[in-house]
PATITOR-320354 format. One record per residue: x, y, z of N, C-alpha, C, CB in turn. Coordinates in Angstrom, 3 decimals. Glycine has a CB too. Example, Ala and Ser with C-alpha at 12.3 -4.5 7.8 and 13.67 -1.06 7.14 Angstrom:
// PATITOR-320354
n_px, n_py, n_pz, ca_px, ca_py, ca_pz, c_px, c_py, c_pz, cb_px, cb_py, cb_pz
13.190, -5.690, 7.800, 12.300, -4.500, 7.800, 13.200, -3.300, 7.800, 11.308, -4.473, 9.046
12.850, -2.250, 7.080, 13.670, -1.060, 7.140, 12.900, 0.030, 7.870, 14.084, -0.598, 5.725
END
This chain:
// PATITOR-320354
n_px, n_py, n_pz, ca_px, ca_py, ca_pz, c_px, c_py, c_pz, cb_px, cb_py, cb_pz
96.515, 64.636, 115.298, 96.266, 63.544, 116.200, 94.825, 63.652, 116.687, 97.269, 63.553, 117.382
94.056, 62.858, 116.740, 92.881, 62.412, 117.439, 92.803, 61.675, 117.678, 92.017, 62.425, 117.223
91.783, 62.063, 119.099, 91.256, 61.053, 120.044, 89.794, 60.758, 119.893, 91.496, 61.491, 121.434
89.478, 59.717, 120.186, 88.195, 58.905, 119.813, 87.959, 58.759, 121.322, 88.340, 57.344, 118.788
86.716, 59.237, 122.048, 86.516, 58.508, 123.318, 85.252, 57.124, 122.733, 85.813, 59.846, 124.731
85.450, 56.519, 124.313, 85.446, 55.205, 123.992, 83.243, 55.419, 123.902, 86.524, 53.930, 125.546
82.875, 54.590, 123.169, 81.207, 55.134, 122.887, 80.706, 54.025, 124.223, 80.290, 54.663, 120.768
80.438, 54.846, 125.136, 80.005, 53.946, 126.197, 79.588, 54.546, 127.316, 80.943, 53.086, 126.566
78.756, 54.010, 127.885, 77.802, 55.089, 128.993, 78.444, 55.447, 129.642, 76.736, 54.735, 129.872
78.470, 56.772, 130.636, 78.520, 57.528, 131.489, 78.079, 57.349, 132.862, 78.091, 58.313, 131.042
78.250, 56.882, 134.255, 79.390, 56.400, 134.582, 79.584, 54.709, 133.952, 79.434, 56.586, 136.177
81.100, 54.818, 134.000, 81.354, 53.332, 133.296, 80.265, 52.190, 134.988, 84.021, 52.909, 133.093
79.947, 51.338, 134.268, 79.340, 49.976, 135.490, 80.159, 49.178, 135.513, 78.003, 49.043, 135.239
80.257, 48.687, 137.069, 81.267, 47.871, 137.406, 80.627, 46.224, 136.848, 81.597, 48.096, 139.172
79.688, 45.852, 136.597, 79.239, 44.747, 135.914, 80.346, 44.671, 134.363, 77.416, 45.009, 135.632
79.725, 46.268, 133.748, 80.273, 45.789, 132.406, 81.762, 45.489, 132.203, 79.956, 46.778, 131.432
82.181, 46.433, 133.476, 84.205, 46.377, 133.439, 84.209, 44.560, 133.887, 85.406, 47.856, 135.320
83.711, 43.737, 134.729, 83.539, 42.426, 135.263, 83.282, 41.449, 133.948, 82.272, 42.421, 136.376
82.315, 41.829, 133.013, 81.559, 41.033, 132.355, 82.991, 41.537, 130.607, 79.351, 41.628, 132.484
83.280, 42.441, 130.881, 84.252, 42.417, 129.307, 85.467, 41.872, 129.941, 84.656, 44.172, 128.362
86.148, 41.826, 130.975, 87.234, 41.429, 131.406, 86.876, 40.066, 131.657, 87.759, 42.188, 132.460
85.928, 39.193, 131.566, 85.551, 37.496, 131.707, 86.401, 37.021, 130.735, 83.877, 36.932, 131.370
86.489, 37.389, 129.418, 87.415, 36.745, 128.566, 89.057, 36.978, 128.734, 87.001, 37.160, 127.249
89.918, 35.782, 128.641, 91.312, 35.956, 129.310, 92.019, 36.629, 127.681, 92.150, 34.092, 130.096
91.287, 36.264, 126.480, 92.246, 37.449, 125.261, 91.783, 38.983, 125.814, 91.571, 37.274, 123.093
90.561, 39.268, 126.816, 90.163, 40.765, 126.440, 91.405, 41.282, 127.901, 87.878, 41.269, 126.641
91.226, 40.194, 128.730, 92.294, 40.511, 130.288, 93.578, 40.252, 129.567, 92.104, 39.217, 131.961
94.219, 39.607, 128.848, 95.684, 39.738, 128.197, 95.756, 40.954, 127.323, 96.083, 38.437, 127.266
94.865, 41.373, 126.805, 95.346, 42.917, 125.873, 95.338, 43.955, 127.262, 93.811, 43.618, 124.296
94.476, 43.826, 128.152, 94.635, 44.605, 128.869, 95.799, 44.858, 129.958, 93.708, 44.526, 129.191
96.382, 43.433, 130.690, 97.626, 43.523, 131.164, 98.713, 43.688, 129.739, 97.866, 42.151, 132.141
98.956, 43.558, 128.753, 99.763, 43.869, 127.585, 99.771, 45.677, 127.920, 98.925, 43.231, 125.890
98.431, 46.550, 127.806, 98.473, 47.336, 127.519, 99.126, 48.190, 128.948, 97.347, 47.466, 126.862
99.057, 47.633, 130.538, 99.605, 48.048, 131.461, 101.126, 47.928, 131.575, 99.002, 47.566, 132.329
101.561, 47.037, 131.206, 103.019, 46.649, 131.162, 103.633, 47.309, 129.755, 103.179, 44.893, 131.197
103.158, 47.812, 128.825, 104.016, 48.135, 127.775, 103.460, 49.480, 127.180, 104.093, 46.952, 126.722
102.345, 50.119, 127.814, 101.683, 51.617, 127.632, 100.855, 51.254, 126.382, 102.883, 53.060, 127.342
100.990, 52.460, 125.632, 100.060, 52.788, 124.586, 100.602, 51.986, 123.420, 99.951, 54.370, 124.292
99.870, 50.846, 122.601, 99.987, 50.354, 121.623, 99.024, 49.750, 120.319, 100.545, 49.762, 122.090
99.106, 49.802, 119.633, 98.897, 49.904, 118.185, 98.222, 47.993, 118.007, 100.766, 50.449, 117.187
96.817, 47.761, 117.449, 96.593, 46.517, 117.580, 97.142, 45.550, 117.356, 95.933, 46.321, 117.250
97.995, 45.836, 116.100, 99.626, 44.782, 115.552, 100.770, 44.334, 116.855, 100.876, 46.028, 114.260
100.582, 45.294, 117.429, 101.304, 45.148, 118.597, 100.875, 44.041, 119.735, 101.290, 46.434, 119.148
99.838, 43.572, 119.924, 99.333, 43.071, 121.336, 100.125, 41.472, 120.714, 97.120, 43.182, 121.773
100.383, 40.943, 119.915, 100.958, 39.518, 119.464, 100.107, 38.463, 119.947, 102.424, 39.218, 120.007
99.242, 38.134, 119.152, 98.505, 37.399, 119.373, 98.330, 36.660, 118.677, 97.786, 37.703, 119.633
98.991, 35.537, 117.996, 99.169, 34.869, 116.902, 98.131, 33.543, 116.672, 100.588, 34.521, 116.946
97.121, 33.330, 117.987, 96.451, 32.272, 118.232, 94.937, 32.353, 117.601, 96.511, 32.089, 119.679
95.070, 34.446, 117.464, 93.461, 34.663, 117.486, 93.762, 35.620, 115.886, 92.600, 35.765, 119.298
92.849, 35.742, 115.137, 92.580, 36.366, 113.895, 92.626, 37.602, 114.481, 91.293, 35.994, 113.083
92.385, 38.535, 113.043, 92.819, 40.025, 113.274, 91.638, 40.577, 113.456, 93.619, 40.777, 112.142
90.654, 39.901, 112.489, 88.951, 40.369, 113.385, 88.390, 40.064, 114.734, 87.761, 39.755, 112.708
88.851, 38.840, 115.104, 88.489, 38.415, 116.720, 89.044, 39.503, 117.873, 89.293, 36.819, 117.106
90.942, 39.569, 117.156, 91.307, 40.705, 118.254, 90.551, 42.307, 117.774, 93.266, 40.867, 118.296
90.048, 42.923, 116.580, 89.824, 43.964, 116.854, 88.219, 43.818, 117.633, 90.068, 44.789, 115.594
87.596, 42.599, 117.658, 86.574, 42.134, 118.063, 86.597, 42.536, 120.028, 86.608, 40.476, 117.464
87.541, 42.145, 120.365, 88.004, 42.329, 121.675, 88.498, 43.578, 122.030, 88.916, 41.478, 121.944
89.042, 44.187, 121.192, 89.183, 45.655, 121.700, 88.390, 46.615, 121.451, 90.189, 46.183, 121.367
87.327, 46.256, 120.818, 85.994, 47.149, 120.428, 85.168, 47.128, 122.040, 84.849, 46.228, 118.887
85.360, 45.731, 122.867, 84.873, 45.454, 123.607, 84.947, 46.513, 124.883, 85.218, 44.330, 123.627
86.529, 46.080, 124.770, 87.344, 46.670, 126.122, 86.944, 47.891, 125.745, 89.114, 46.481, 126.377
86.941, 48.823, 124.647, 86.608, 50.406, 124.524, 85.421, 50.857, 124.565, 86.991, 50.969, 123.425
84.282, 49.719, 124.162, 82.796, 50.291, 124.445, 82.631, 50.322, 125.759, 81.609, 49.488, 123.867
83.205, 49.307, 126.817, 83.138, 49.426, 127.951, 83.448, 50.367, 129.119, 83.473, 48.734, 128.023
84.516, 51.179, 128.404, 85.142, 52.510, 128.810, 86.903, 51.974, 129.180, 84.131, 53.275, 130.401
86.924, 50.760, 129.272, 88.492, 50.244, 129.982, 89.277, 50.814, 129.356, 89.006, 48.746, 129.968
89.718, 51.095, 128.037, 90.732, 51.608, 127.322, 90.493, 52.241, 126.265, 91.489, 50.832, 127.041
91.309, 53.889, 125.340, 90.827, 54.465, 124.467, 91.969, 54.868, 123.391, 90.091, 55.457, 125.048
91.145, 55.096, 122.420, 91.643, 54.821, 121.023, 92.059, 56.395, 120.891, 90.398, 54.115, 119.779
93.260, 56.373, 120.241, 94.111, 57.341, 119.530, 94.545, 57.272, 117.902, 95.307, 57.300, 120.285
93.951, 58.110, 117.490, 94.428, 57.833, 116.015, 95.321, 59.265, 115.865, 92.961, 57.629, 114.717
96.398, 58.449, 114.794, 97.137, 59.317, 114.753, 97.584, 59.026, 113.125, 98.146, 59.278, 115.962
97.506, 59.707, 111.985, 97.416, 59.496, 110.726, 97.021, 58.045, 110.322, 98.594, 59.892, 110.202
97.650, 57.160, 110.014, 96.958, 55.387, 109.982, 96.959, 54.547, 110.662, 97.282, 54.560, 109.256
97.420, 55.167, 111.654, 98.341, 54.616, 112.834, 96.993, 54.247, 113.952, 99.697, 56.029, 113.531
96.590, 53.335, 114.549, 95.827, 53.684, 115.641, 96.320, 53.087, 117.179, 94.434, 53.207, 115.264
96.288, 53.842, 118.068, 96.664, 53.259, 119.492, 95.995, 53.323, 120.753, 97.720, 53.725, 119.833
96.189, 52.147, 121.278, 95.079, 52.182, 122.195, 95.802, 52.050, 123.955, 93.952, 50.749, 121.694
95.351, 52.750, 124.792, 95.638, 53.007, 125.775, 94.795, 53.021, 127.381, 96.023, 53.897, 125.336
95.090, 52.435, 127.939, 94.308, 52.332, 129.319, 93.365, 53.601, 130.042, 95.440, 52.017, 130.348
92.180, 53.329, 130.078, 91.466, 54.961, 130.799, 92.332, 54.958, 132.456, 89.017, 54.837, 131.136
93.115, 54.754, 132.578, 93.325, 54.633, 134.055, 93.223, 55.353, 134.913, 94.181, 54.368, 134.348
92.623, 56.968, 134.322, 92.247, 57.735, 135.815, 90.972, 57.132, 136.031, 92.101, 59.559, 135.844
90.156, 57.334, 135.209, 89.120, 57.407, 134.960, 88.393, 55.870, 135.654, 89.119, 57.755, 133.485
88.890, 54.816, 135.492, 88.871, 53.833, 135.861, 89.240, 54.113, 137.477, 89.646, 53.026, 134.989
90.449, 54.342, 138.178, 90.496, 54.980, 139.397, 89.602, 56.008, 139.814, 91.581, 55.432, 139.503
89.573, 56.826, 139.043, 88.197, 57.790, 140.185, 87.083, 56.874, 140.220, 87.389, 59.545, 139.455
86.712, 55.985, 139.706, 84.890, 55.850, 139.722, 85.768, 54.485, 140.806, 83.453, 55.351, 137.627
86.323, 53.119, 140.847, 86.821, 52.405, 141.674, 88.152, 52.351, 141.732, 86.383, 51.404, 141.575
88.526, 53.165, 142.509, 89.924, 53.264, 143.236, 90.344, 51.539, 143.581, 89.741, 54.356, 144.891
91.281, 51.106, 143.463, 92.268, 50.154, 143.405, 91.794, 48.816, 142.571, 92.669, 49.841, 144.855
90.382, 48.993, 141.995, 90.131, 47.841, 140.783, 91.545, 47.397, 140.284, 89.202, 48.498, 139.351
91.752, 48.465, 139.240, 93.065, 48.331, 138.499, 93.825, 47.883, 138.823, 93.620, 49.074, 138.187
94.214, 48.188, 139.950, 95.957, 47.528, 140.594, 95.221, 45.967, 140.708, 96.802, 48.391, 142.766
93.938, 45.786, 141.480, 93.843, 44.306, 141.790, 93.671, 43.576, 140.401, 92.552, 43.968, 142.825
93.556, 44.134, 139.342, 93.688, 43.522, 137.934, 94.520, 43.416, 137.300, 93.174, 43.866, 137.188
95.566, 44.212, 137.357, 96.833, 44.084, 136.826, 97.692, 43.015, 137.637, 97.480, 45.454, 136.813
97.429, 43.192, 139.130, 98.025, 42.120, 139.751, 98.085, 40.656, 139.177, 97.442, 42.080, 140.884
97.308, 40.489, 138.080, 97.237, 38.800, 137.402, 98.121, 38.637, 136.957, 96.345, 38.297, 136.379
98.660, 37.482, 136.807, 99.754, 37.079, 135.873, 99.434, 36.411, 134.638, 100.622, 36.249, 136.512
99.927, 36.583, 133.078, 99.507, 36.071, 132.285, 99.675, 34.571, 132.507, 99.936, 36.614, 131.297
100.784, 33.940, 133.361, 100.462, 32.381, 133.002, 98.785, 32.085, 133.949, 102.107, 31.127, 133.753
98.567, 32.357, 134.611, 97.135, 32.379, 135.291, 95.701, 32.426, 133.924, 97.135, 34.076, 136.436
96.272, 33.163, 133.177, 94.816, 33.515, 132.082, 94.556, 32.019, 131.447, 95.214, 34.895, 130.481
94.762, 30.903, 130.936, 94.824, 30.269, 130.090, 94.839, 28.888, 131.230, 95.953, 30.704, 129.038
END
């Protein structure tokens, strides 16, 4: 099993977490990924957007530091930084998860 951390500066900026979460597909993989844990890009169901647009969007969310990649033989899964995201701004997260997907669209 390996882990890939996400290639993205040190401390994460609250601009870039603001400015990758502007798009409501990059804020729906991300409430997907709070409500259902660690999952695999086949998984997020997104039948509206191509398979390059969504890995397009989760390249995003991971350069940014929001969420990180697990590979595990062909398998890859991706999962929320959520301490990490809490230590640098304590209750961001909760006020982001608080969205509801009918709100995104």
């Amino acid at each position: 099993m390996k882990i890939l951390e996400a290639t993205r500066p040190t401390p994460i900026k609250l601009v870039d977490v603001f400015s990758a979460l502007s798009d409501p597909v990059r804020l729906k993989i991300l409430l997907c990924l709070a409500h259902h844990g660690e999952k695999s890009c086949a998984g997020f169901q997104m039948s509206h957007i191509s398979k390059s647009t969504l890995s397009h969007h989760v390249k995003i969310l991971r350069e940014t530091g929001l969420i990180q990649l697990r590979i595990d033989g062909r398998q890859h899964f991706y999962r929320i930084c959520q301490s990490e995201l809490d230590t640098q701004f304590p209750g961001l997260l909760a006020s982001i998860l608080q969205t509801e997907e009918k709100d995104l669209l």
